[in-house]
N, C-alpha and C positions, 0 to 999 in steps of 0.2 A: 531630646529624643529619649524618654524611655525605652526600656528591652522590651515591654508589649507591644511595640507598633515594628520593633527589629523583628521580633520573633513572628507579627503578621507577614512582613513585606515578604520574610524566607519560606514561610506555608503559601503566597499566593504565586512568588518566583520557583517552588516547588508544584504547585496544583497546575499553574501556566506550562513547565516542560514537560509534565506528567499528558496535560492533553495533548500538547504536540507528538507526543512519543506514539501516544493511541490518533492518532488523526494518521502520523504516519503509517503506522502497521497497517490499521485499517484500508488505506488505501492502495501499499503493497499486495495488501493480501488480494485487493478487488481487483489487481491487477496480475497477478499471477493465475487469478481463474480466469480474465479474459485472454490469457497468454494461451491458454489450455481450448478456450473455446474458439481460438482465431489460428491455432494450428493448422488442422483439418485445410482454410482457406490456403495456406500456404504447399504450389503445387513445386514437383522435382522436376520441374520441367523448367528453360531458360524462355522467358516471354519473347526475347530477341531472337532468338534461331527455331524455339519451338522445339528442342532437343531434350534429352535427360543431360544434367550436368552431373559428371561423374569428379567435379572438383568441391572437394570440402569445405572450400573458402565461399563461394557461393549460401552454402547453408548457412553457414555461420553467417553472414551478411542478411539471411532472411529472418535467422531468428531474432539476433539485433532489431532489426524493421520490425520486427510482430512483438518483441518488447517496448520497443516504445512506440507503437503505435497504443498498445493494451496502457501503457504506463500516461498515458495522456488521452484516451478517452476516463480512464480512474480520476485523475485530476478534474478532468473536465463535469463530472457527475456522474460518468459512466450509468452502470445500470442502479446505482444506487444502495448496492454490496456495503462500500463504505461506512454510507451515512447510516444505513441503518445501524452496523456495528459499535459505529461512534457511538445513535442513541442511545441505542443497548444498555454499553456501557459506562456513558455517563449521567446516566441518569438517577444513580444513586452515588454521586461521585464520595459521598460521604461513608460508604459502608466500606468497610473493611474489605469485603469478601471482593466488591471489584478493583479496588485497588489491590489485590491480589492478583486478581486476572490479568490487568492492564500491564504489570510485570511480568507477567507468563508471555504476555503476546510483544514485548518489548524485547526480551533475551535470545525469540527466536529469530 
Protein backbone atom coordinates (compact mmCIF):
# COMPACT_ATOMS: atom_id res chain seq x y z
CA UNK A 1 0.00 0.00 0.00
CA UNK A 2 1.50 3.31 -0.85
CA UNK A 3 0.50 6.70 0.99
CA UNK A 4 -1.29 7.88 -2.42
CA UNK A 5 -4.14 5.33 -2.38
CA UNK A 6 -4.00 6.06 1.98
CA UNK A 7 -4.23 9.55 1.28
CA UNK A 8 -7.21 8.73 -1.54
CA UNK A 9 -9.31 6.34 0.74
CA UNK A 10 -9.10 9.57 3.79
CA UNK A 11 -10.35 12.44 0.76
CA UNK A 12 -13.16 9.86 -0.31
CA UNK A 13 -13.94 8.82 3.71
CA UNK A 14 -13.79 12.67 4.03
CA UNK A 15 -16.05 13.81 0.69
CA UNK A 16 -18.47 10.60 1.89
CA UNK A 17 -19.17 12.35 5.74
CA UNK A 18 -19.04 15.66 4.27
CA UNK A 19 -22.35 14.54 2.00
CA UNK A 20 -23.94 12.91 4.73
CA UNK A 21 -23.46 16.09 6.91
CA UNK A 22 -25.16 18.16 3.88
CA UNK A 23 -27.99 15.51 3.11
CA UNK A 24 -28.62 15.77 6.81
CA UNK A 25 -28.89 19.60 7.29
CA UNK A 26 -30.50 19.64 4.17
CA UNK A 27 -33.22 17.70 5.26
CA UNK A 28 -33.48 19.30 8.90
CA UNK A 29 -33.83 22.35 7.32
CA UNK A 30 -36.86 20.94 4.93
CA UNK A 31 -38.27 19.85 7.92
CA UNK A 32 -38.26 22.67 10.16
CA UNK A 33 -40.08 24.68 7.33
CA UNK A 34 -42.72 21.94 7.17
CA UNK A 35 -42.81 22.20 11.00
CA UNK A 36 -43.73 25.95 10.49
CA UNK A 37 -46.25 25.31 7.73
CA UNK A 38 -48.08 22.39 9.59
CA UNK A 39 -48.53 24.63 12.74
CA UNK A 40 -51.49 26.61 11.59
CA UNK A 41 -53.12 22.59 11.21
CA UNK A 42 -52.41 22.10 14.75
CA UNK A 43 -55.93 23.28 16.54
CA UNK A 44 -56.03 24.35 20.86
CA UNK A 45 -58.80 22.55 20.97
CA UNK A 46 -58.81 18.47 22.49
CA UNK A 47 -60.49 16.39 19.41
CA UNK A 48 -61.94 13.99 22.38
CA UNK A 49 -64.05 16.50 24.35
CA UNK A 50 -64.08 19.28 21.70
CA UNK A 51 -62.81 21.75 24.57
CA UNK A 52 -59.73 24.21 24.79
CA UNK A 53 -56.97 22.42 26.85
CA UNK A 54 -55.59 24.61 29.25
CA UNK A 55 -52.77 21.81 30.08
CA UNK A 56 -49.40 22.48 28.63
CA UNK A 57 -48.48 18.87 28.41
CA UNK A 58 -51.08 18.42 25.60
CA UNK A 59 -49.09 21.01 23.43
CA UNK A 60 -46.18 19.69 23.88
CA UNK A 61 -47.46 16.30 22.84
CA UNK A 62 -48.70 18.10 19.42
CA UNK A 63 -45.67 19.67 18.70
CA UNK A 64 -43.75 16.36 19.10
CA UNK A 65 -46.56 15.02 16.46
CA UNK A 66 -46.09 17.95 14.04
CA UNK A 67 -42.20 17.29 14.36
CA UNK A 68 -42.26 14.24 13.18
CA UNK A 69 -44.76 14.11 11.22
CA UNK A 70 -42.82 17.28 9.21
CA UNK A 71 -39.36 15.12 10.08
CA UNK A 72 -40.73 12.03 7.87
CA UNK A 73 -42.60 13.58 5.10
CA UNK A 74 -38.48 15.38 4.71
CA UNK A 75 -37.20 11.91 4.69
CA UNK A 76 -39.78 10.67 2.51
CA UNK A 77 -39.17 13.56 -0.40
CA UNK A 78 -41.21 15.97 1.24
CA UNK A 79 -41.79 18.93 -1.06
CA UNK A 80 -38.33 18.49 -2.34
CA UNK A 81 -36.62 21.67 -0.22
CA UNK A 82 -34.07 19.04 0.31
CA UNK A 83 -33.04 17.81 -2.64
CA UNK A 84 -32.82 20.75 -4.29
CA UNK A 85 -30.41 22.14 -1.53
CA UNK A 86 -28.39 18.97 -1.83
CA UNK A 87 -28.13 19.79 -5.82
CA UNK A 88 -27.22 23.13 -5.04
CA UNK A 89 -24.66 22.38 -3.26
CA UNK A 90 -23.05 19.54 -4.69
CA UNK A 91 -22.68 20.19 -7.63
CA UNK A 92 -19.64 21.77 -7.64
CA UNK A 93 -18.48 19.64 -4.72
CA UNK A 94 -14.87 20.46 -5.90
CA UNK A 95 -14.92 24.36 -5.38
CA UNK A 96 -13.87 25.71 -2.25
CA UNK A 97 -16.57 28.22 -1.96
CA UNK A 98 -19.15 25.24 -1.32
CA UNK A 99 -17.33 23.34 0.75
CA UNK A 100 -17.33 26.46 2.75
CA UNK A 101 -20.90 26.55 2.74
CA UNK A 102 -21.55 22.99 3.55
CA UNK A 103 -19.56 23.82 6.95
CA UNK A 104 -21.80 26.82 7.52
CA UNK A 105 -24.93 24.66 7.32
CA UNK A 106 -23.18 21.75 9.26
CA UNK A 107 -22.31 24.00 12.63
CA UNK A 108 -25.69 25.20 12.70
Amino acid sequence: MNITSVSETATSKAATIQQFKLEDAAHEFESMMLQELLKPLRSGEDDLSGEKSEDSSFDTLTSFGTEAVAKSISKSGGLGIAKQVIDHLSKDSGDHKITKEMQNITKV
